[in-house]
Backbone as a chain_set.jsonl record, in Angstrom:
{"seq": "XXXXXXXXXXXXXXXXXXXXXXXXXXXXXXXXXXXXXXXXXXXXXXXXXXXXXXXXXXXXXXXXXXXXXXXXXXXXXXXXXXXXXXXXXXXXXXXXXXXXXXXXXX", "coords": {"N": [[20.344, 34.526, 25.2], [19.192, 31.838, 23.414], [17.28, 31.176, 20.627], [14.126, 29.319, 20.652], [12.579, 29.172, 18.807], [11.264, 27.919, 15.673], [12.977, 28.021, 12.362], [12.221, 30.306, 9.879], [12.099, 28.821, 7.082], [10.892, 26.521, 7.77], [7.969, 26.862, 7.912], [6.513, 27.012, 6.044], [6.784, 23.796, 5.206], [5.011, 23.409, 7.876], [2.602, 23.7, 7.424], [1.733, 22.905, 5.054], [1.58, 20.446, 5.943], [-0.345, 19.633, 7.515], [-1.957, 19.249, 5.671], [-1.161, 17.207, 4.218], [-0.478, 14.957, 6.619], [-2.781, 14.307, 7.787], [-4.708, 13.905, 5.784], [-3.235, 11.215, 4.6], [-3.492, 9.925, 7.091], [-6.039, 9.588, 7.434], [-6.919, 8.14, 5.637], [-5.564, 5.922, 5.837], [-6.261, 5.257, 8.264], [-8.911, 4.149, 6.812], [-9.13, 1.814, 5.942], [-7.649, 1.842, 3.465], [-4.387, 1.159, 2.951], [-2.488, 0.417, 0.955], [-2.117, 2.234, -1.166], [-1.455, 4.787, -0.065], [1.047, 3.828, 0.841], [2.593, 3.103, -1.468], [2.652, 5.141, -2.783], [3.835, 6.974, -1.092], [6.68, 5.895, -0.923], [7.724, 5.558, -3.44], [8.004, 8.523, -4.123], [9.38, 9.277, -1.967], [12.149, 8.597, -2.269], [12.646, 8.745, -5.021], [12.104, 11.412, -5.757], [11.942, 13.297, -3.131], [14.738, 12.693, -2.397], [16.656, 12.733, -4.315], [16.15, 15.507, -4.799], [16.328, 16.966, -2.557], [18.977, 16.158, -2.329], [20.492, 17.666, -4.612], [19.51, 20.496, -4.386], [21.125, 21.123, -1.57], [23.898, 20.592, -1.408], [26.815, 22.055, -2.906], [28.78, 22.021, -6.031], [30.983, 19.189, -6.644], [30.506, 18.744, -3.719], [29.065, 16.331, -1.941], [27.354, 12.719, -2.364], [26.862, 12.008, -4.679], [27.327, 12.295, -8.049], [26.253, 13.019, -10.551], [24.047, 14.337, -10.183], [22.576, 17.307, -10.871], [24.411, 19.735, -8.666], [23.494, 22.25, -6.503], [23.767, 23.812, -4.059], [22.451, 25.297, -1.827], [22.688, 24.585, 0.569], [21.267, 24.262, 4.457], [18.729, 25.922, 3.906], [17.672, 24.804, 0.946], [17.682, 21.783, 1.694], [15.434, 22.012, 2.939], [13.59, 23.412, 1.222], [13.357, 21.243, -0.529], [12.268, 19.668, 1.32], [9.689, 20.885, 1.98], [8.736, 21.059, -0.892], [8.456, 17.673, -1.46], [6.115, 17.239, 0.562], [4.379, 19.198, -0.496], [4.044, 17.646, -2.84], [2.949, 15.417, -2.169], [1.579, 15.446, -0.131], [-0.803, 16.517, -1.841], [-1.243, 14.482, -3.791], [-2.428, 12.61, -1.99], [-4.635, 13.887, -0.823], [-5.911, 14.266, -3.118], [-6.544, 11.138, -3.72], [-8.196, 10.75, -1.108], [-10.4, 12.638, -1.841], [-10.83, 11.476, -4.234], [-13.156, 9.212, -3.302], [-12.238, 6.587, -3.512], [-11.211, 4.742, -1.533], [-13.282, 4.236, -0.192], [-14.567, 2.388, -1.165], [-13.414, -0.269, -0.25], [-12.871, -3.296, 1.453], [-12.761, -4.912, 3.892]], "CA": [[19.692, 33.233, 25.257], [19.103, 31.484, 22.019], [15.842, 31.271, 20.295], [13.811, 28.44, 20.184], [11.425, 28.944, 16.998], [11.667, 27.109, 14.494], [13.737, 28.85, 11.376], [11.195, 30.086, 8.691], [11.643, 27.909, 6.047], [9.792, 25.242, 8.575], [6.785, 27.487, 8.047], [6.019, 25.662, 4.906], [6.673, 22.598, 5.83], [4.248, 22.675, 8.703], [1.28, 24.653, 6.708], [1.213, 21.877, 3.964], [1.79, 19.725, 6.872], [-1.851, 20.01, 7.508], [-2.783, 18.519, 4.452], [-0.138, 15.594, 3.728], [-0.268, 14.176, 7.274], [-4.368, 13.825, 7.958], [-5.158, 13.066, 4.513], [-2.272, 9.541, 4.777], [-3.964, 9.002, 8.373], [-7.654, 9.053, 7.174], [-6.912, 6.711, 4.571], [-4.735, 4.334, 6.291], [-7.695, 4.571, 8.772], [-10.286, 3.902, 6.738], [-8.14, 0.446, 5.711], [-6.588, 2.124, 2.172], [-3.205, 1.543, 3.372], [-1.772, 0.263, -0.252], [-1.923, 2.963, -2.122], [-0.383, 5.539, 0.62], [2.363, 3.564, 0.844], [2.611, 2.688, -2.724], [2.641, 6.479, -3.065], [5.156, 7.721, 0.076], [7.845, 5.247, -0.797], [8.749, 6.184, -4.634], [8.244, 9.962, -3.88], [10.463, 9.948, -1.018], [13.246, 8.168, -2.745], [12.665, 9.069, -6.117], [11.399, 12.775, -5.965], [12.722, 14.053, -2.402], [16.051, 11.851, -1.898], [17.529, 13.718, -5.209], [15.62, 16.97, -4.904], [17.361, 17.611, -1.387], [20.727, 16.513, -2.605], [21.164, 18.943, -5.263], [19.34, 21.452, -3.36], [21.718, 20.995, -0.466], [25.367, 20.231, -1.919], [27.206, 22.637, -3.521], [29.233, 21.516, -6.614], [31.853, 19.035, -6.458], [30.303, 18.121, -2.801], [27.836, 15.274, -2.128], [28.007, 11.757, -2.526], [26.051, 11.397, -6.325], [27.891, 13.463, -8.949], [25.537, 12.723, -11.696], [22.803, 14.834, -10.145], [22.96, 18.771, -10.541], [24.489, 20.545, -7.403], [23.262, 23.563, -6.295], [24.497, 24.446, -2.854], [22.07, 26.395, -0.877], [22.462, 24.386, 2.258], [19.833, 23.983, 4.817], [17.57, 26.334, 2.848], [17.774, 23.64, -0.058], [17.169, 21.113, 2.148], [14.058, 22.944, 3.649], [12.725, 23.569, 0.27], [13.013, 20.126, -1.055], [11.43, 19.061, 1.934], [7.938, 21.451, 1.273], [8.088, 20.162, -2.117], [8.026, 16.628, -1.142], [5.224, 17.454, 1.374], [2.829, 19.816, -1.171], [3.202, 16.769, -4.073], [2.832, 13.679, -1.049], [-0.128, 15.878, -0.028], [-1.647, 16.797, -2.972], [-1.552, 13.063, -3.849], [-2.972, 11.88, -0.747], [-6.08, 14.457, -1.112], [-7.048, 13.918, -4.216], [-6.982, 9.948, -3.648], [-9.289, 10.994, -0.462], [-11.283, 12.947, -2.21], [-12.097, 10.544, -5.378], [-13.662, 8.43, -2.792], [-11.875, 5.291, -4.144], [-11.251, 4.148, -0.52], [-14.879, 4.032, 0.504], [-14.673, 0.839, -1.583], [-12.074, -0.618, -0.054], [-13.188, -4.503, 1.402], [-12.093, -4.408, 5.323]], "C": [[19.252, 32.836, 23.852], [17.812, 31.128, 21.906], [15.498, 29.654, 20.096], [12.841, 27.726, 19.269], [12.296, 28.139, 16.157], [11.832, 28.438, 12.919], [12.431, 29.109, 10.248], [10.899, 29.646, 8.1], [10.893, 26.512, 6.571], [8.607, 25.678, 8.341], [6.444, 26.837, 7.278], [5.543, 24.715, 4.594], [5.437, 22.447, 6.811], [3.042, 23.359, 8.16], [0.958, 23.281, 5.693], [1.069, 20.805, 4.731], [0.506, 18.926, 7.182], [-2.987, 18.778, 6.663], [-2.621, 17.143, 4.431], [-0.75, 14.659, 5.293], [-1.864, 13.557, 8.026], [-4.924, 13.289, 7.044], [-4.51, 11.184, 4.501], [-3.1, 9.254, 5.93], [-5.268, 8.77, 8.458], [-7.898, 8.366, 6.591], [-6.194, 5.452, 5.218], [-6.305, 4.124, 7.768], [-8.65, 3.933, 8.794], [-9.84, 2.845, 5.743], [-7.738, 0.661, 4.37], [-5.098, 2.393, 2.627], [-1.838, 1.192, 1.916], [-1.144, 1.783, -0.831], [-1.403, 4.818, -1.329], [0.813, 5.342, 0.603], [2.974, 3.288, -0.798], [2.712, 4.78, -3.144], [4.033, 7.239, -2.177], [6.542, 6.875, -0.8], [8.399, 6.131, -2.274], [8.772, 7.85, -4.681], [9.348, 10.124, -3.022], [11.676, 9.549, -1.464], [13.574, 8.305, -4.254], [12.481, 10.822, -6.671], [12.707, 13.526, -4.8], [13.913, 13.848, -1.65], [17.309, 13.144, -3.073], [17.936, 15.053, -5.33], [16.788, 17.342, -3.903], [19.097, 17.672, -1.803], [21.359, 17.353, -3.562], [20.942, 20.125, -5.175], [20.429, 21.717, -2.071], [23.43, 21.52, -0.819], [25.438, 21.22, -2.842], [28.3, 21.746, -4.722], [30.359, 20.767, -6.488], [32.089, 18.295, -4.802], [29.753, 16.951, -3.084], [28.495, 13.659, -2.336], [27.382, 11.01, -3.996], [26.744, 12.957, -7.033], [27.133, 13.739, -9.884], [24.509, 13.672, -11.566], [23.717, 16.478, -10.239], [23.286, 19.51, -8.888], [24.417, 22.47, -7.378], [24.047, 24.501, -5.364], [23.999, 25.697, -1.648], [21.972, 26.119, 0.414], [21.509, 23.837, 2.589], [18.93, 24.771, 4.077], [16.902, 25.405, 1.284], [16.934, 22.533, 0.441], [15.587, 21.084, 2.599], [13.002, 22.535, 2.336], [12.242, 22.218, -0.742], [11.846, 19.195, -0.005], [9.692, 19.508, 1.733], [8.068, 20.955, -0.012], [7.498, 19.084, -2.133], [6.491, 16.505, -0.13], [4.337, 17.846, 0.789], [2.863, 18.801, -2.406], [2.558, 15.412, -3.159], [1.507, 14.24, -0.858], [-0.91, 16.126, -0.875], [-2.303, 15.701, -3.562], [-2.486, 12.609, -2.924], [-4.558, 12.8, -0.651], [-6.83, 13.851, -1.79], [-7.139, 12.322, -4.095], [-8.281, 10.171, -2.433], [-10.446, 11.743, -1.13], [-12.129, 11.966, -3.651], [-12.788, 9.719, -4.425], [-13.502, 7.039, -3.234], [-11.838, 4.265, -2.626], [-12.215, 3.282, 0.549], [-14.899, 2.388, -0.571], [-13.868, -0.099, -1.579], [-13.015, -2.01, 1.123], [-12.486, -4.656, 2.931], [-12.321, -6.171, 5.62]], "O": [[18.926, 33.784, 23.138], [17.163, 30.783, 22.894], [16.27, 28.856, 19.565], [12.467, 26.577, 19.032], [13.488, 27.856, 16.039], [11.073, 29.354, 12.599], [11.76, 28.16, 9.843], [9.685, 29.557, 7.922], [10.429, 25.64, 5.836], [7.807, 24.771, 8.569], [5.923, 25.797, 7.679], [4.488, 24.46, 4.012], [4.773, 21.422, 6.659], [2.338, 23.533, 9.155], [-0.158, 22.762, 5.726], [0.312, 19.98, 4.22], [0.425, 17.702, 7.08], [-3.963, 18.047, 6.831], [-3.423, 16.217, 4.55], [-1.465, 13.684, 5.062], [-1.945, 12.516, 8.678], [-5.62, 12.287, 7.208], [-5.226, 10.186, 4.414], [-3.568, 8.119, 5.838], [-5.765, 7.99, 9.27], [-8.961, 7.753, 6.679], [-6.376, 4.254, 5.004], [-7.019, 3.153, 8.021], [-9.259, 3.352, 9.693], [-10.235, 3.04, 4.593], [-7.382, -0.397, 3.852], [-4.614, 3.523, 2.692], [-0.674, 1.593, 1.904], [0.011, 2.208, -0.855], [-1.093, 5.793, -2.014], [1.67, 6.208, 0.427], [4.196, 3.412, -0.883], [2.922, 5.11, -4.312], [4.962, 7.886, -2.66], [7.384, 7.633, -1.282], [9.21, 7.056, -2.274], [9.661, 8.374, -5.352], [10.207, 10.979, -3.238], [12.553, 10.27, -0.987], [14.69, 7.997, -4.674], [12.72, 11.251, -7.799], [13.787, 14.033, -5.105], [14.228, 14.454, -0.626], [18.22, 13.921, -2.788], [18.972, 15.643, -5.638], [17.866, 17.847, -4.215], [19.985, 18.52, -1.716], [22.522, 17.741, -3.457], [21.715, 20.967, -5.633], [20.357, 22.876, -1.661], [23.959, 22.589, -0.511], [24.484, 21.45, -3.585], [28.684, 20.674, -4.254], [31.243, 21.542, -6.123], [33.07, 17.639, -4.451], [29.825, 16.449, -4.206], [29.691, 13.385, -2.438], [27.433, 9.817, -4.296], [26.682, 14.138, -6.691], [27.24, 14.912, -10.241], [23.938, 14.001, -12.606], [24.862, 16.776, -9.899], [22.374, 19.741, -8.095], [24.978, 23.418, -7.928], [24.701, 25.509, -5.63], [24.616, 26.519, -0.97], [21.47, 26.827, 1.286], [20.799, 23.125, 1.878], [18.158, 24.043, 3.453], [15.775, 25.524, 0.805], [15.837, 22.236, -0.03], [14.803, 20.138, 2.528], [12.05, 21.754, 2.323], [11.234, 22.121, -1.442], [10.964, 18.403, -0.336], [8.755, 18.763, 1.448], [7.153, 20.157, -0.213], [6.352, 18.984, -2.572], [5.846, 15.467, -0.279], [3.256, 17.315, 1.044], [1.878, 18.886, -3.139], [1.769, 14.587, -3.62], [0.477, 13.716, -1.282], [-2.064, 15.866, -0.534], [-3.499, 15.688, -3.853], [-3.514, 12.152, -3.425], [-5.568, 12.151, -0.38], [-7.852, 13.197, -1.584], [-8.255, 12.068, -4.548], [-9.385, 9.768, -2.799], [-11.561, 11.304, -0.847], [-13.31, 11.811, -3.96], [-13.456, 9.109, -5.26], [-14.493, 6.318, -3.345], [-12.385, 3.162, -2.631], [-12.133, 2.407, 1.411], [-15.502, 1.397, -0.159], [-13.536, -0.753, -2.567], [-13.985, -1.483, 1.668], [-11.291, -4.373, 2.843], [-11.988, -6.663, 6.699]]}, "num_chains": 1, "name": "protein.A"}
């Protein structure tokens, strides 16, 4: 019968998980919804759009030649994804924690 855990390198992912996805929903709560999104968008397309694809694609694959290919697969993929997740979260803290939001005009 086949397993239905989730593969290790998800462990990561859902540990930083923690951070990134309460920190974005206490701020978009507490009506700072600019500067989440103003933050998610060029990370995810600028940071973890590239990261994954030369993490992923082995040389000579892919559909961007220009970027370095690596080729480790889903493990690649995985790992670009916790990256994107511990800098999105790390971001998204420390804007909660300067308390910039608390002066935010509702």
């Amino acid at each position: 019968m086949p397993s239905l855990s989730a593969p290790r390198h998800a462990l990561p992912f859902t540990v930083l998980g923690v951070v990134d996805g309460p920190s974005g929903m206490c701020l978009r709560g507490a009506g700072d919804v600019v500067v989440p999104a103003a933050l998610v968008i060029p990370v995810s397309w600028l940071v973890f759009v590239p990261l994954a694809h030369s993490l992923t694609f082995a040389p000579g694959q892919g559909w961007v030649h220009f970027l370095p290919q690596w080729g480790y697969g889903a493990v690649g993929g995985w790992a670009a994804l916790v990256f994107y997740v511990m800098l999105l979260g790390t971001a998204l803290c420390l804007r909660w924690r300067s308390g910039a939001w608390q002066r935010i005009n509702l």
